[in-house]
N, C-alpha and C positions, 0 to 999 in steps of 0.2 A: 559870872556866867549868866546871870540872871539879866536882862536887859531894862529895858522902861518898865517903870511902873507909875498908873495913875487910873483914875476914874473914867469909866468910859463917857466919850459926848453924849453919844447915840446907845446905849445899854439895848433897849429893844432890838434893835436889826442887827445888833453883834449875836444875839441871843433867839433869833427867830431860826429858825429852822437846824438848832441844836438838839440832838435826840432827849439829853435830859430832860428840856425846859418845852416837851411836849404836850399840850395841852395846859400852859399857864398861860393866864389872861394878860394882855398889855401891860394891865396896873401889876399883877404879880411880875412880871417881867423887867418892868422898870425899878420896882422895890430890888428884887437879885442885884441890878444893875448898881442900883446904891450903895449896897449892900458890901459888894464885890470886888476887886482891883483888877485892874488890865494887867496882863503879866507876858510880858516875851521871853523866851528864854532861847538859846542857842543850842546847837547839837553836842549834844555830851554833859548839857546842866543837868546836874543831880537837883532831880526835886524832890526827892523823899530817900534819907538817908534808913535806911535800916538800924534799930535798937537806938537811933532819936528818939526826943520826945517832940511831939510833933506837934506845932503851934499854925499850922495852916496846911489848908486841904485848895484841891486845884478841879475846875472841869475844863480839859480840852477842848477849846473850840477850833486849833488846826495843827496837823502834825500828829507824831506817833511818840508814843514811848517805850521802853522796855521795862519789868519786872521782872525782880530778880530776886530772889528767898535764899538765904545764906550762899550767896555769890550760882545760884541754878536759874536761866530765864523760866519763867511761869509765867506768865501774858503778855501780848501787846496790847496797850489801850492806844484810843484814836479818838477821833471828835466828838462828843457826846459824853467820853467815860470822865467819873470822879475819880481822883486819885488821892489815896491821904487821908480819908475819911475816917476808917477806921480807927486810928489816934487819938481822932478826938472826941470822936461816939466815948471809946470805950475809956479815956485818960490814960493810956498806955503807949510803953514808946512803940515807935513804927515797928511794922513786922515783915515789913519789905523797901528793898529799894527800887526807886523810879529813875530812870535814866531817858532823856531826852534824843530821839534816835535824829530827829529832825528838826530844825527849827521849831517852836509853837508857839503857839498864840495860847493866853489861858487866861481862865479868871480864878482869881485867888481869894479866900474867905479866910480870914483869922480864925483865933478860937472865938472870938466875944460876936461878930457876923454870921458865921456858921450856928451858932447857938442860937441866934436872932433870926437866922433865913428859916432852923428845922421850927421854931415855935411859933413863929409868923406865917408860916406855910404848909399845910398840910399837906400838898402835893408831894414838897419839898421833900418833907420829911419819911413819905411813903417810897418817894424813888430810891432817898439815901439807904432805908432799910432794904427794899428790893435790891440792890449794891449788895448788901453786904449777905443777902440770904445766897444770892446765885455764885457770890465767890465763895463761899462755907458749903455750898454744896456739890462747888466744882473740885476743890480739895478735897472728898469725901472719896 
């Protein structure tokens, strides 16, 4: 279900005008892109299985997807959103599944990259928490 994957040429202008990657500088910009893997995925690829353990996290740069909490949708994400994160923050299996509604374009972060992009980047690592504070208090 998963299509290409490989490192972007151009990482900056894939990555320029993504709402995550707001306010990182070029050089931070290009380090993500290193960092990162180019991911397509098709309509209906599951990228985040629920009660997995979850070894990579994704930010949408085109296309939607659905969540869903014990087979219930609870958000759409879109261009900009992380998905998957939470897994790896906390070492626990996933607590949602992602369902690919649309084609997407994404960039994928292992565990050992993800761990590199939060310690390497402060930014990074303030949005990843900002993520996870506005979904624990939308659930609330």
């Amino acid at each position: 279900m998963f299509g290409n994957r490989k490192k972007a040429v151009d990482g900056v202008a894939k990555l320029a005008g993504v709402p995550f990657f707001d306010g990182f500088s070029r050089d931070e910009m290009q380090r993500v892109a290193e960092l990162a893997d180019d991911v397509d995925a098709e309509k209906g690829a599951v990228l985040v299985d629920q009660g997995r353990v979850g070894q990579e996290c994704y930010v949408i740069l085109d296309g939607e997807a659905s969540v869903y909490v014990s087979g219930e949708h609870v958000a759409t994400s879109g261009p900009g959103s992380m998905v998957g994160e939470m897994a790896l923050v906390e070492h626990k299996p996933r607590n949602a599944t992602v369902v690919a509604d649309t084609p997407m374009k994404l960039i994928a972060f292992d565990t050992k990259h993800f761990k590199q992009l939060l310690e390497e980047m402060p930014k990074a690592h303030d949005r990843v928490m900002e993520t996870l504070a506005a979904r624990i208090r939308s659930d609330s």
